[in-house]
TORKOL-4160 file (C-alpha; in steps of 0.2 Angstrom, whole numbers, padded with zeros to 4 digits, m for minus):
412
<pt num="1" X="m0074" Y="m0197" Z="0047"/>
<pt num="2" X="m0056" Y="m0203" Z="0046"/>
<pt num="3" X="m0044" Y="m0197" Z="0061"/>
<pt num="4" X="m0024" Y="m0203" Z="0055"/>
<pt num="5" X="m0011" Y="m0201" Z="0071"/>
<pt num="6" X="0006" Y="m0203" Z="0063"/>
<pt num="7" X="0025" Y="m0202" Z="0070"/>
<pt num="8" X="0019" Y="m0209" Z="0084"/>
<pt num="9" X="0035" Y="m0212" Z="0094"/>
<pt num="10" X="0028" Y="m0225" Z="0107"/>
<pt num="11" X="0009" Y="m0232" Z="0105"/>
<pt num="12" X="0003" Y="m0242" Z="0121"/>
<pt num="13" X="m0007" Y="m0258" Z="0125"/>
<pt num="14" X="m0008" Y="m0262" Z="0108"/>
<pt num="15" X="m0018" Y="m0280" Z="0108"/>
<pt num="16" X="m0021" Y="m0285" Z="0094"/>
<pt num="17" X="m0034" Y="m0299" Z="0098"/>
<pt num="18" X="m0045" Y="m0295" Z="0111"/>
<pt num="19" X="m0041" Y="m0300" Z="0131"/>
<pt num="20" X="m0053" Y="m0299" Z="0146"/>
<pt num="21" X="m0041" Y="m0294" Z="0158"/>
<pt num="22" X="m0022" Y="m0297" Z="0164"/>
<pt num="23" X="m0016" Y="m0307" Z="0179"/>
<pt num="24" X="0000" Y="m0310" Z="0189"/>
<pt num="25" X="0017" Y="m0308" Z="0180"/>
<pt num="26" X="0009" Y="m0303" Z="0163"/>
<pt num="27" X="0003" Y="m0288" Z="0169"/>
<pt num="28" X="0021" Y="m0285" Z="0170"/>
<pt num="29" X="0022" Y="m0285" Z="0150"/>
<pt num="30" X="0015" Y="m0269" Z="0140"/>
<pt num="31" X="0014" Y="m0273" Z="0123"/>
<pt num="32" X="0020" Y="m0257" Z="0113"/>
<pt num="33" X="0023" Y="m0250" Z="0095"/>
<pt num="34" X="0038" Y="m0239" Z="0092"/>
<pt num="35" X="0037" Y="m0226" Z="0078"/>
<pt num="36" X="0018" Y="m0228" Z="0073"/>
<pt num="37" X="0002" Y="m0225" Z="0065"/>
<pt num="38" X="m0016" Y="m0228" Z="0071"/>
<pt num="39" X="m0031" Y="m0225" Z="0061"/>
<pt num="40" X="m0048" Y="m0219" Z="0067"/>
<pt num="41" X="m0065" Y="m0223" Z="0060"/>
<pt num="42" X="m0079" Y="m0209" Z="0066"/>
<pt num="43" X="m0078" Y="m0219" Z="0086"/>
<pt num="44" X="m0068" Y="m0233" Z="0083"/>
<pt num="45" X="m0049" Y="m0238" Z="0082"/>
<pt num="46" X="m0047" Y="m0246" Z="0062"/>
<pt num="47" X="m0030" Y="m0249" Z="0061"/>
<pt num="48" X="m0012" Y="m0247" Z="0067"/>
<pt num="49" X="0005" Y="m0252" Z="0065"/>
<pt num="50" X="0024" Y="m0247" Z="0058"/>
<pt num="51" X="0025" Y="m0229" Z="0052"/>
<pt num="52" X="0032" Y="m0238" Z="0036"/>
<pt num="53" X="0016" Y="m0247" Z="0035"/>
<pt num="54" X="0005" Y="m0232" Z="0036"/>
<pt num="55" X="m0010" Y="m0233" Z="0024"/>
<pt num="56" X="m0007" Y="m0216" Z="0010"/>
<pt num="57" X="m0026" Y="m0208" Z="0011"/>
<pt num="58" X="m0031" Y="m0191" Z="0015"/>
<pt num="59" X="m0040" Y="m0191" Z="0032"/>
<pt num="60" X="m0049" Y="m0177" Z="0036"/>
<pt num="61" X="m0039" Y="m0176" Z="0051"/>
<pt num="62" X="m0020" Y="m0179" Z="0052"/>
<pt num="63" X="m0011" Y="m0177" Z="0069"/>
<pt num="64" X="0008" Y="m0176" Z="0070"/>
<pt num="65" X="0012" Y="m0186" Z="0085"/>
<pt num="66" X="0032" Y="m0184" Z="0084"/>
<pt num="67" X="0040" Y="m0188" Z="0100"/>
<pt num="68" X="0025" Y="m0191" Z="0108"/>
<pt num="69" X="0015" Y="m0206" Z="0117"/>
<pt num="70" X="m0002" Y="m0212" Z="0112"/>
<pt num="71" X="m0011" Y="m0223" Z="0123"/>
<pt num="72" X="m0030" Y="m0228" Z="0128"/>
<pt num="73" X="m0038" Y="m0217" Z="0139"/>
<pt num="74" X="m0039" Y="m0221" Z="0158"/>
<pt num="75" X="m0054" Y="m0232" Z="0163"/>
<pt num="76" X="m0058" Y="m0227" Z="0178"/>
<pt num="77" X="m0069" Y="m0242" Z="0189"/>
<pt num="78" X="m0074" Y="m0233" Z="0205"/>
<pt num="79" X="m0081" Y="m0217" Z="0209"/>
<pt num="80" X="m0093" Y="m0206" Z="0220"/>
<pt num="81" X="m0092" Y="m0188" Z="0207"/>
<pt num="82" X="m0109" Y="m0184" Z="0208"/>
<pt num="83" X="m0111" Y="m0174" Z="0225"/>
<pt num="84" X="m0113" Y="m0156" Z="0230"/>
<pt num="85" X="m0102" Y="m0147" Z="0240"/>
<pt num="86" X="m0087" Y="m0154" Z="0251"/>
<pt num="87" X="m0082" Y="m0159" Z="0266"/>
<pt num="88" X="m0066" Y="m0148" Z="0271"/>
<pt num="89" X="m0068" Y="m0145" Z="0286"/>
<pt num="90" X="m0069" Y="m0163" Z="0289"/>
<pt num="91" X="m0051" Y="m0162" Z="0282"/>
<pt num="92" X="m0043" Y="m0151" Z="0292"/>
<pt num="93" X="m0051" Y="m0163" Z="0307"/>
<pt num="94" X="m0042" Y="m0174" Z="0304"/>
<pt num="95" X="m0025" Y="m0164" Z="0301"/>
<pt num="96" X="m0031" Y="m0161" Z="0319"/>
<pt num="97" X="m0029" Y="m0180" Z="0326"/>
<pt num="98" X="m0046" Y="m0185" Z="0321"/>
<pt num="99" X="m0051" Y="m0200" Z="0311"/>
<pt num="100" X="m0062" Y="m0206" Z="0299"/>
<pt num="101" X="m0073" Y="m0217" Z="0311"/>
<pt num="102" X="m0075" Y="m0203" Z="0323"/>
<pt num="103" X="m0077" Y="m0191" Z="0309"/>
<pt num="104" X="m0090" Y="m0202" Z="0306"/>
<pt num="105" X="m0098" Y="m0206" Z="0325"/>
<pt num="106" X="m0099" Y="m0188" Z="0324"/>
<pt num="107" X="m0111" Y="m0184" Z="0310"/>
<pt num="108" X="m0099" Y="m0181" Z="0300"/>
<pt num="109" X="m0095" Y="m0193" Z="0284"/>
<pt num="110" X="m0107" Y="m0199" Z="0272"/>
<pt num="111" X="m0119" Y="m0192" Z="0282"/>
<pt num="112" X="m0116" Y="m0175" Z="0280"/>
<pt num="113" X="m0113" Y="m0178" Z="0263"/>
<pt num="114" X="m0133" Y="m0188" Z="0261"/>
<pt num="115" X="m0139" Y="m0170" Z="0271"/>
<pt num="116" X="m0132" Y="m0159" Z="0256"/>
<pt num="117" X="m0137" Y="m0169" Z="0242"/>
<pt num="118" X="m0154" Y="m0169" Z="0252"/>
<pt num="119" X="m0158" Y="m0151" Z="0253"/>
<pt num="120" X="m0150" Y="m0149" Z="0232"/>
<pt num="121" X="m0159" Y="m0149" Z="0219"/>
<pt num="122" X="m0159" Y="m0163" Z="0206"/>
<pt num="123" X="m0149" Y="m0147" Z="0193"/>
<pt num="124" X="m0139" Y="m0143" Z="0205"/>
<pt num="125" X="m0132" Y="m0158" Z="0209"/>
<pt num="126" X="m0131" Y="m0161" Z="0190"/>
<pt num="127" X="m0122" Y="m0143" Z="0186"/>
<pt num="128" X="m0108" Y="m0148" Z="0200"/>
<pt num="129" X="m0105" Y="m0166" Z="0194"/>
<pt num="130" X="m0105" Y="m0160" Z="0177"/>
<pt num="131" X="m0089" Y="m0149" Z="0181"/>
<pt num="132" X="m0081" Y="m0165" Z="0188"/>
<pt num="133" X="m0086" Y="m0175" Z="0174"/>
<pt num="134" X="m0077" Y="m0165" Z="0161"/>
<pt num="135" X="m0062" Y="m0161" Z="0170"/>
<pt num="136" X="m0056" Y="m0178" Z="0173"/>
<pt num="137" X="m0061" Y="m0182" Z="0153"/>
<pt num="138" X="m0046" Y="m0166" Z="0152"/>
<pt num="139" X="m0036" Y="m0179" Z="0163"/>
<pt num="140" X="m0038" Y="m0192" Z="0151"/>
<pt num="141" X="m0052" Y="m0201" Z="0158"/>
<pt num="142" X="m0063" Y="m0210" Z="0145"/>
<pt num="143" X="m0076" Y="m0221" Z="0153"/>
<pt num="144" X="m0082" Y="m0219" Z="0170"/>
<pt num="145" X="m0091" Y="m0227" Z="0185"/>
<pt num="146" X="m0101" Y="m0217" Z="0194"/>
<pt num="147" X="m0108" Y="m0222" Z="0210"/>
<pt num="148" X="m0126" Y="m0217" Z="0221"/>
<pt num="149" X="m0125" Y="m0218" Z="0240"/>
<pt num="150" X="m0126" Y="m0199" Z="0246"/>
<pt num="151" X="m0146" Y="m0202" Z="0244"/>
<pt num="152" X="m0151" Y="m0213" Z="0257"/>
<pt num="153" X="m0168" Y="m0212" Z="0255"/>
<pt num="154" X="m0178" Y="m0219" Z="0239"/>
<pt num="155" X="m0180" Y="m0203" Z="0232"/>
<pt num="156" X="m0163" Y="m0195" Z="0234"/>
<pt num="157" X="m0155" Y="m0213" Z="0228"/>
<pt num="158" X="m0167" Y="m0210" Z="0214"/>
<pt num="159" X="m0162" Y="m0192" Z="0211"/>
<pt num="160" X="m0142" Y="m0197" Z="0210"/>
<pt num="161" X="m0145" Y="m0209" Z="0198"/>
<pt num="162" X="m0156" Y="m0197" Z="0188"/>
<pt num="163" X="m0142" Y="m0185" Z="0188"/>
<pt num="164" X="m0130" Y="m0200" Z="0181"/>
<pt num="165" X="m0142" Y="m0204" Z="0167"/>
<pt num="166" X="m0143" Y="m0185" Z="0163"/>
<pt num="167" X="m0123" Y="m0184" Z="0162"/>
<pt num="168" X="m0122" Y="m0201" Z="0153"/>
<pt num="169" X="m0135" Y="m0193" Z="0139"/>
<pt num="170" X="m0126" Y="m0174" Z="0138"/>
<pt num="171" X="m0108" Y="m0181" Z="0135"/>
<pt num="172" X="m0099" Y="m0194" Z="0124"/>
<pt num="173" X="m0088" Y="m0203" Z="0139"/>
<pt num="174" X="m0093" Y="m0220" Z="0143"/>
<pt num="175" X="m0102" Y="m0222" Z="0162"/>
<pt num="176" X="m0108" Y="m0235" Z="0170"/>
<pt num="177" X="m0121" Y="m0233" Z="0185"/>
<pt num="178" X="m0119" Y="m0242" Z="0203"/>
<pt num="179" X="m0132" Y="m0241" Z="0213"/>
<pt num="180" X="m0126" Y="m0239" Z="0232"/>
<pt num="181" X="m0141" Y="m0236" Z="0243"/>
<pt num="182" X="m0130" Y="m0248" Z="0257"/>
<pt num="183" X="m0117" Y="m0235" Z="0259"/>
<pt num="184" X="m0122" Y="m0229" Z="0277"/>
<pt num="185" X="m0136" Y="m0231" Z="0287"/>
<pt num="186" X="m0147" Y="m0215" Z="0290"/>
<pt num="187" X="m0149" Y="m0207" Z="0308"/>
<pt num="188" X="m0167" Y="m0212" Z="0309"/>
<pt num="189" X="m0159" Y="m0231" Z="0304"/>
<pt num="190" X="m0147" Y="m0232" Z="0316"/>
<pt num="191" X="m0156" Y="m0242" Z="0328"/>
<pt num="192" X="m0167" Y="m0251" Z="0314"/>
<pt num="193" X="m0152" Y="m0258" Z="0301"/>
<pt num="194" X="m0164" Y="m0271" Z="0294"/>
<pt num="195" X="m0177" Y="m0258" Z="0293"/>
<pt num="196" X="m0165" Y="m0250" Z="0281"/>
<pt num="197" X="m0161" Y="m0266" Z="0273"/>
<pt num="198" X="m0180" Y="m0269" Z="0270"/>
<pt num="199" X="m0181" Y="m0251" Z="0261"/>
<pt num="200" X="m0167" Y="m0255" Z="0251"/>
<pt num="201" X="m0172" Y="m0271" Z="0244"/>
<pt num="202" X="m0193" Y="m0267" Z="0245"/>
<pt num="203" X="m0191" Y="m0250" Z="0237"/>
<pt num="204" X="m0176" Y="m0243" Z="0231"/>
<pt num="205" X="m0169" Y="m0259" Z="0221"/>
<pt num="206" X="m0186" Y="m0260" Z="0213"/>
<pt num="207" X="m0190" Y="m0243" Z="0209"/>
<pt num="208" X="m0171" Y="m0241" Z="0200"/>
<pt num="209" X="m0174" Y="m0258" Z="0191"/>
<pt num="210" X="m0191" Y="m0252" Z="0185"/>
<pt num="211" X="m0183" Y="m0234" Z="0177"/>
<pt num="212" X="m0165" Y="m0243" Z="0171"/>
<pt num="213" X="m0155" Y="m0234" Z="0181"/>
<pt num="214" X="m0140" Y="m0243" Z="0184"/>
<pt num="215" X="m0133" Y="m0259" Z="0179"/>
<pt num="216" X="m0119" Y="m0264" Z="0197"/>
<pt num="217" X="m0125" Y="m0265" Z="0213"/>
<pt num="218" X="m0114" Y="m0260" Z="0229"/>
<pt num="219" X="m0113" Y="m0261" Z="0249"/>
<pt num="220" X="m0100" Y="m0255" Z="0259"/>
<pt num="221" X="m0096" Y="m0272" Z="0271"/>
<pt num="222" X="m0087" Y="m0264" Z="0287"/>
<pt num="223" X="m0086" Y="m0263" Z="0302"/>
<pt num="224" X="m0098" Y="m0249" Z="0308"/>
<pt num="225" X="m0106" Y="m0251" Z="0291"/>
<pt num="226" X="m0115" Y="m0266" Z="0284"/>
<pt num="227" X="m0108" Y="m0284" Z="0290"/>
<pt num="228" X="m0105" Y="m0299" Z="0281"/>
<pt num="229" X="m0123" Y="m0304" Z="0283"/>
<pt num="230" X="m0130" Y="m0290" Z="0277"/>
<pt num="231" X="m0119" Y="m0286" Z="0262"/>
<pt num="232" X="m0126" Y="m0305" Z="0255"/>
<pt num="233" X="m0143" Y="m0301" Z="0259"/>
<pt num="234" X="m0142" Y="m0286" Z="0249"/>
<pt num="235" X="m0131" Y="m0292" Z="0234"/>
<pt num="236" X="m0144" Y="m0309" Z="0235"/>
<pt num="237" X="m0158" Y="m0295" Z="0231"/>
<pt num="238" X="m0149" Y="m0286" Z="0218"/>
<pt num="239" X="m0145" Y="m0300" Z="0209"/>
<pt num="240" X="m0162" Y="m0306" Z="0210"/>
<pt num="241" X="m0167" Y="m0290" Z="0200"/>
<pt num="242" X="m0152" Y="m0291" Z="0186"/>
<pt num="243" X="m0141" Y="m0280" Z="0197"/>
<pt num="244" X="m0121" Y="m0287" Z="0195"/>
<pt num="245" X="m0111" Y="m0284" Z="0212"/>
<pt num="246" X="m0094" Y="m0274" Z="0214"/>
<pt num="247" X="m0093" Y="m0271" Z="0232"/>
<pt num="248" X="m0082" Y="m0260" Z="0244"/>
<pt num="249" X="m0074" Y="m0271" Z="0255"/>
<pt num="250" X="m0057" Y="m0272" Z="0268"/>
<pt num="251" X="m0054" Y="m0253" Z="0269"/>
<pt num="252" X="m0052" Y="m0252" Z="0286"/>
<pt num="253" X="m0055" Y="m0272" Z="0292"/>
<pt num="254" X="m0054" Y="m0291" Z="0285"/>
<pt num="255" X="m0072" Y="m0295" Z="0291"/>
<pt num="256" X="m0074" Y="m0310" Z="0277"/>
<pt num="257" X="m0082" Y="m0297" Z="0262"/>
<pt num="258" X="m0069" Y="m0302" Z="0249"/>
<pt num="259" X="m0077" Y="m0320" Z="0251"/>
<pt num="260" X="m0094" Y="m0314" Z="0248"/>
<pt num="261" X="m0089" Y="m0305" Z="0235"/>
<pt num="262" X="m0080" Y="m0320" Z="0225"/>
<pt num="263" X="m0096" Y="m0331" Z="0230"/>
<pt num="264" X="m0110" Y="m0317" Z="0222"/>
<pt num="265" X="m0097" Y="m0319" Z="0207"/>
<pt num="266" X="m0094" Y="m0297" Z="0211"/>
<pt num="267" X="m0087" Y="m0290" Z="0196"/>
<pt num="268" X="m0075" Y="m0279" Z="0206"/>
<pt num="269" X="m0070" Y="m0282" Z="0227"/>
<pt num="270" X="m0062" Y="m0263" Z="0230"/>
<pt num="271" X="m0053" Y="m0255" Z="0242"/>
<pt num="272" X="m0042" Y="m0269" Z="0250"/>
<pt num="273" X="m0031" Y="m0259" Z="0259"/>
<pt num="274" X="m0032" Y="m0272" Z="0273"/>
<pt num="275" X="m0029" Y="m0290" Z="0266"/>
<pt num="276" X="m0022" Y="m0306" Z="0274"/>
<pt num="277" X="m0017" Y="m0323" Z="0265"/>
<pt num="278" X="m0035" Y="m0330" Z="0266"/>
<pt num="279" X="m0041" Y="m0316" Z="0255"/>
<pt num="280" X="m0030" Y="m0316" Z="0242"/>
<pt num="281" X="m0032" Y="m0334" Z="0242"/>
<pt num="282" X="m0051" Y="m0333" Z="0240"/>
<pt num="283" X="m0047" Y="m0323" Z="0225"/>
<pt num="284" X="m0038" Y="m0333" Z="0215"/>
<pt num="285" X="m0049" Y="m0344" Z="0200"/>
<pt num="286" X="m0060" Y="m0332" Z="0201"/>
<pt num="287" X="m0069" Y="m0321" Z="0190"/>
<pt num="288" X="m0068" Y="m0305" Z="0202"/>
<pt num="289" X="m0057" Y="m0290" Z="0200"/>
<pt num="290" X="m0047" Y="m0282" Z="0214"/>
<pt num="291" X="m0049" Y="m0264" Z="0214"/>
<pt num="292" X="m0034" Y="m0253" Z="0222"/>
<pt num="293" X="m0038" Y="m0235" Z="0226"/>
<pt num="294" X="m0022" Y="m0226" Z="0229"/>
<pt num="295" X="m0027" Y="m0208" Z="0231"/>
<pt num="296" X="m0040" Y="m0213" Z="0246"/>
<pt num="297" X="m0025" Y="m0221" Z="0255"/>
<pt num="298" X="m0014" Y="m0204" Z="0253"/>
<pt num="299" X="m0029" Y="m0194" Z="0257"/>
<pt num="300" X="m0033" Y="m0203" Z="0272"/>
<pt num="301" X="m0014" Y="m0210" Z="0276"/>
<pt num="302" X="m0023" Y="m0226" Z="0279"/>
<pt num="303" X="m0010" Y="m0243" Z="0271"/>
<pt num="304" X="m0011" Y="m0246" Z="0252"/>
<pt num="305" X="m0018" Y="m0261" Z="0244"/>
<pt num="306" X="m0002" Y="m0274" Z="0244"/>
<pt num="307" X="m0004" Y="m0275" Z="0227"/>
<pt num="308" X="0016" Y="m0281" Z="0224"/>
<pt num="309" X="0009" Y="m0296" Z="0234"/>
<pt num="310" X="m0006" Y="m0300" Z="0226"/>
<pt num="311" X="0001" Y="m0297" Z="0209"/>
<pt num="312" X="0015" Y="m0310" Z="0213"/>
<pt num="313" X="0004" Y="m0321" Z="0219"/>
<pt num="314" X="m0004" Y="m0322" Z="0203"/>
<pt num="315" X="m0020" Y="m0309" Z="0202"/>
<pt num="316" X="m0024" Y="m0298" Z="0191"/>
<pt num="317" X="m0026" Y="m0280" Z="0200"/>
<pt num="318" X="m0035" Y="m0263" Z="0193"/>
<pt num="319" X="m0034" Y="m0246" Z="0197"/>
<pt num="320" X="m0048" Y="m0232" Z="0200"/>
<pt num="321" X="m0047" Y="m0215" Z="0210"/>
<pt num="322" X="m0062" Y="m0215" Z="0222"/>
<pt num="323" X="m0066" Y="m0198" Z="0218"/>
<pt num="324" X="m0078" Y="m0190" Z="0232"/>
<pt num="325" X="m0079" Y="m0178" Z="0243"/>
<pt num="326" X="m0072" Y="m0186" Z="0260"/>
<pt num="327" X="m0057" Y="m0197" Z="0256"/>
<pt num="328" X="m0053" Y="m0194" Z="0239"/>
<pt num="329" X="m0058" Y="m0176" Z="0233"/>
<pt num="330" X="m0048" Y="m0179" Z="0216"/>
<pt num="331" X="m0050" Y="m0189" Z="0198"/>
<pt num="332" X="m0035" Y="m0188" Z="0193"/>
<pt num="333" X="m0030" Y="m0205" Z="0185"/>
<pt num="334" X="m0011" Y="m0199" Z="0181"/>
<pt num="335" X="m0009" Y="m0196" Z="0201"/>
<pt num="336" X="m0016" Y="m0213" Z="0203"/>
<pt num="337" X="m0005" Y="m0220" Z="0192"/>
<pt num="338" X="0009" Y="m0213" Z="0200"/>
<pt num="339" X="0006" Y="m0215" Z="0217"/>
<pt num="340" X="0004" Y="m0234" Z="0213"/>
<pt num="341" X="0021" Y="m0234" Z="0208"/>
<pt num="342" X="0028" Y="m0225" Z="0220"/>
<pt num="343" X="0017" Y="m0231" Z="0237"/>
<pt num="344" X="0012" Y="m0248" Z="0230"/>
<pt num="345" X="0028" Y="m0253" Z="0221"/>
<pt num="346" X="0019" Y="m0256" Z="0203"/>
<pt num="347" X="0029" Y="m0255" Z="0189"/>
<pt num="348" X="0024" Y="m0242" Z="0177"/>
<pt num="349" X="0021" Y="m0257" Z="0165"/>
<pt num="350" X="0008" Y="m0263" Z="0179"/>
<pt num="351" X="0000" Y="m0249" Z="0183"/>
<pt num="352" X="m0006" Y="m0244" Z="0164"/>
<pt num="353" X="m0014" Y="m0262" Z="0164"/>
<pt num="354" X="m0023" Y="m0257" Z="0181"/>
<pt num="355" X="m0029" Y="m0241" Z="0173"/>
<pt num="356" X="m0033" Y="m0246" Z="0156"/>
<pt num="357" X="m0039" Y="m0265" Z="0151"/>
<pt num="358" X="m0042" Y="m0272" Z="0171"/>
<pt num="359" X="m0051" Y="m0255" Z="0174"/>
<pt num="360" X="m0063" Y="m0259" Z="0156"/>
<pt num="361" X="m0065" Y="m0277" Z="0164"/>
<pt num="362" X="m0070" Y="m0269" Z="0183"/>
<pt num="363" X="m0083" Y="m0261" Z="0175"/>
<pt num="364" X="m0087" Y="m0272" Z="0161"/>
<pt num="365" X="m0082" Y="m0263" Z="0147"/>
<pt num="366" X="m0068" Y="m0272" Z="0142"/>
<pt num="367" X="m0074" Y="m0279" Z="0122"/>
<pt num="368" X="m0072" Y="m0260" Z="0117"/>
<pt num="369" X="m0063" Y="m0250" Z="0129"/>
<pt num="370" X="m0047" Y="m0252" Z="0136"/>
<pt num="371" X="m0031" Y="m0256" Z="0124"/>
<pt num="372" X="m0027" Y="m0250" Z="0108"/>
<pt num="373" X="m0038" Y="m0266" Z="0097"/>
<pt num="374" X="m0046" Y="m0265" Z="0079"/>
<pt num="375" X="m0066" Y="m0262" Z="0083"/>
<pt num="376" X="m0063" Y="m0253" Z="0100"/>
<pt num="377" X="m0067" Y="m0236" Z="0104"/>
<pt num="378" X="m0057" Y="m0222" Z="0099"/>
<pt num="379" X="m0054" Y="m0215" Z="0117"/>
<pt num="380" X="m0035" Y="m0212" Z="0117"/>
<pt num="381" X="m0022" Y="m0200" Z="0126"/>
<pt num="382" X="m0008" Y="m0191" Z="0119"/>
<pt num="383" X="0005" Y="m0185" Z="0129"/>
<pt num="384" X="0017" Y="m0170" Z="0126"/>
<pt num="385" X="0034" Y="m0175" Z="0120"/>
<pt num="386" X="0043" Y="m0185" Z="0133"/>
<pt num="387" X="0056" Y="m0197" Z="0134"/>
<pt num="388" X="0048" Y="m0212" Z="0138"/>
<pt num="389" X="0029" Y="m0219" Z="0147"/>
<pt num="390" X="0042" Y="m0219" Z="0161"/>
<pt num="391" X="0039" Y="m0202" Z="0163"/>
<pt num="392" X="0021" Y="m0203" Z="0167"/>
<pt num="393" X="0024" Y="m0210" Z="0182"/>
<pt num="394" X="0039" Y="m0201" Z="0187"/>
<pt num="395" X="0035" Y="m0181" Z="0184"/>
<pt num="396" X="0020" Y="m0185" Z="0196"/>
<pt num="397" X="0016" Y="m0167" Z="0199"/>
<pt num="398" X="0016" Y="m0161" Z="0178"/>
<pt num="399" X="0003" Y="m0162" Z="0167"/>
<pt num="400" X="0010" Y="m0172" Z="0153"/>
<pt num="401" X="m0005" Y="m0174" Z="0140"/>
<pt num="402" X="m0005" Y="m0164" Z="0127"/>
<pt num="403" X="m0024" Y="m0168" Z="0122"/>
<pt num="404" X="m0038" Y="m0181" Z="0123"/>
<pt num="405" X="m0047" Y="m0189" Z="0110"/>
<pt num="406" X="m0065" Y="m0198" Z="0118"/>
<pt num="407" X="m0078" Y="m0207" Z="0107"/>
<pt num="408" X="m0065" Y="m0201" Z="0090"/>
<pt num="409" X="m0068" Y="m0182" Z="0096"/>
<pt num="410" X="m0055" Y="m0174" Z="0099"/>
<pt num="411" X="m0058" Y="m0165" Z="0121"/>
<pt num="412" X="m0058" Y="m0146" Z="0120"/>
């Protein structure tokens, strides 16, 4: 089936030879088409170009994109969607001085969220990520990461990424699974940590690699959490089983995982809300992807990633919304986008190359998803009328698309 966008007045991150990823100043350059075309092929993007080079066929379906934006869909690196319930309460504890460690010290945390998905059935916790899932492909979301972790124990770690597999199979957006069983320790851990490190790498890592279900592997390195040490025991046996590292790291402390991230070869090091010279130096020549996440930072009014830094220094950056119940209870890409403009000081130039092609790379997507190139995927966004991608960015608070076309189908 033939899908023909024409009039378009702006088409975005149009490569026309594929890329990897985009470091330093060139993320600064977003390579555009003004008054175009672009031709779809059942899934896949076939052609584009000038309006006055637009191929003279009958599609069986034509879209008028007159004063609007096309653009790839947001690819969104990091998140936590599959849960149950919330944490709101938590939320207004911390309105009330509280904060996320003594949240935590509390029982509170990704604790309380490990006790919900406990007592839930494997359904339910599919019929209230599957809300999430669609709505952010409404947002313009078209390949996800989804991470385990509210499990702690073999069985519920086994059960999230059951209830991944099942959303993966039941809808046409892209995810990729991370398996995070070293998000937290459990209460009956808390004074046995390599107890819990022995399930995790004897059981759980085994068990998942046995049923195929997840292809990254992930450990929160913090302070409270999982130290240095026992993040690189943990990535050691996950790569050990085929299990490719992206790791949450310098959220609230500079304890040296950025470094064990760039020496397991992590695809992805996120958070980095607190970095220092000797991380960013550490990530430079090397193949891993720094991961922002804005909307945990305004959630929790914790710093944002210096990204103007890093960028300037010469790294590549991507961007990814964190969604989950405790820190950053929303999907919303565009508000990402936005906020990194306006907290972090990206351009909007920068941020689009965050959310689109470095996002496909943080999740390692980036051969078919991720920018506007002949034999990628057909996930695109297109906005309402505006006056400019500026405008994304800028009207933060106004739902700018007008539709969202994922895997060539057009999102109803």
């Amino acid at each position: 089936m033939q899908t023909l966008i024409i009039n378009i007045k702006e088409l975005l991150q149009v490569r026309e030879s594929h890329i990897e990823k985009i470091s330093g100043i060139e993320m600064g350059t977003l390579p555009t088409i003004k008054n175009a075309f672009l031709l779809l092929e059942n899934d896949v993007i076939t052609d584009f170009g000038l309006m006055e080079n637009c191929p003279e066929i009958i599609p069986e379906i034509s879209i008028d994109a007159t004063d609007k934006i096309v653009l790839p869909a947001w690819c969104d690196c990091h998140t936590h969607i599959v849960y149950v319930g919330n944490r709101e309460q938590e939320f207004v504890d911390r309105i009330n001085g509280l904060s996320y460690e003594e949240i935590a010290n509390r029982g509170g945390g990704i604790l309380n969220s490990a006790k919900k998905l406990h007592e839930a059935s494997e359904d339910d916790i599919y019929n209230e990520s599957k809300v999430r899932l669609e709505e952010i492909m409404h947002l313009g979301t078209g390949a996800v990461e989804i991470k385990s972790g509210y499990g702690l124990t073999v069985e519920d770690e086994l059960k999230m990424l059951r209830v991944i597999k099942r959303l993966r199979q039941n809808h046409s957006i892209t995810i990729k699974a991370t398996f995070l069983g070293a998000h937290a320790f459990p209460f009956e851990f808390k004074n046995n940590q390599q107890g819990y490190i022995d399930l995790i790498c004897k059981e759980m890592i085994p068990k998942i690699v046995e049923e195929n279900l997840a292809e990254y592997i992930d450990v929160f390195c913090e302070t409270g959490y999982f130290s240095v040490d026992e993040t690189e025991a943990i990535l050691k046996c996950g790569l050990e089983h085929g299990l490719i590292p992206k790791i949450h790291v310098n959220q609230f402390n500079s304890i040296g995982g950025v470094q064990v991230g760039v020496k397991y070869n992590a695809l992805s090091v996120d958070h980095l809300e607190i970095m220092n010279p000797k991380d960013i130096e550490s990530l430079k020549n090397s193949e891993t992807m720094p991961v922002a996440l804005p909307s945990c930072s305004y959630f929790l009014s914790i710093p944002y990633t210096p990204a103007r830094e890093m960028i300037d220094s010469g790294l590549p950056i991507a961007l990814a919304t964190d969604y989950n119940p405790g820190s950053s209870p929303s999907g919303n890409m565009n508000f990402v986008i936005a906020t990194a403009c306006i907290k972090m000081k990206m351009t909007p130039e920068e941020a689009i190359n965050a959310a689109t092609i470095n996002g496909a790379y943080a999740m390692g997507i980036s051969k078919t998803h991720g920018s506007i190139t002949k034999g990628k995927k057909a996930n695109l966004i297109i906005t309402k009328p505006i006056s400019s991608f500026y405008q994304l960015p800028y009207a933060f608070g106004s739902n700018l698309i007008d539709f969202v076309i994922i895997e060539g189908k057009i999102i109803q």
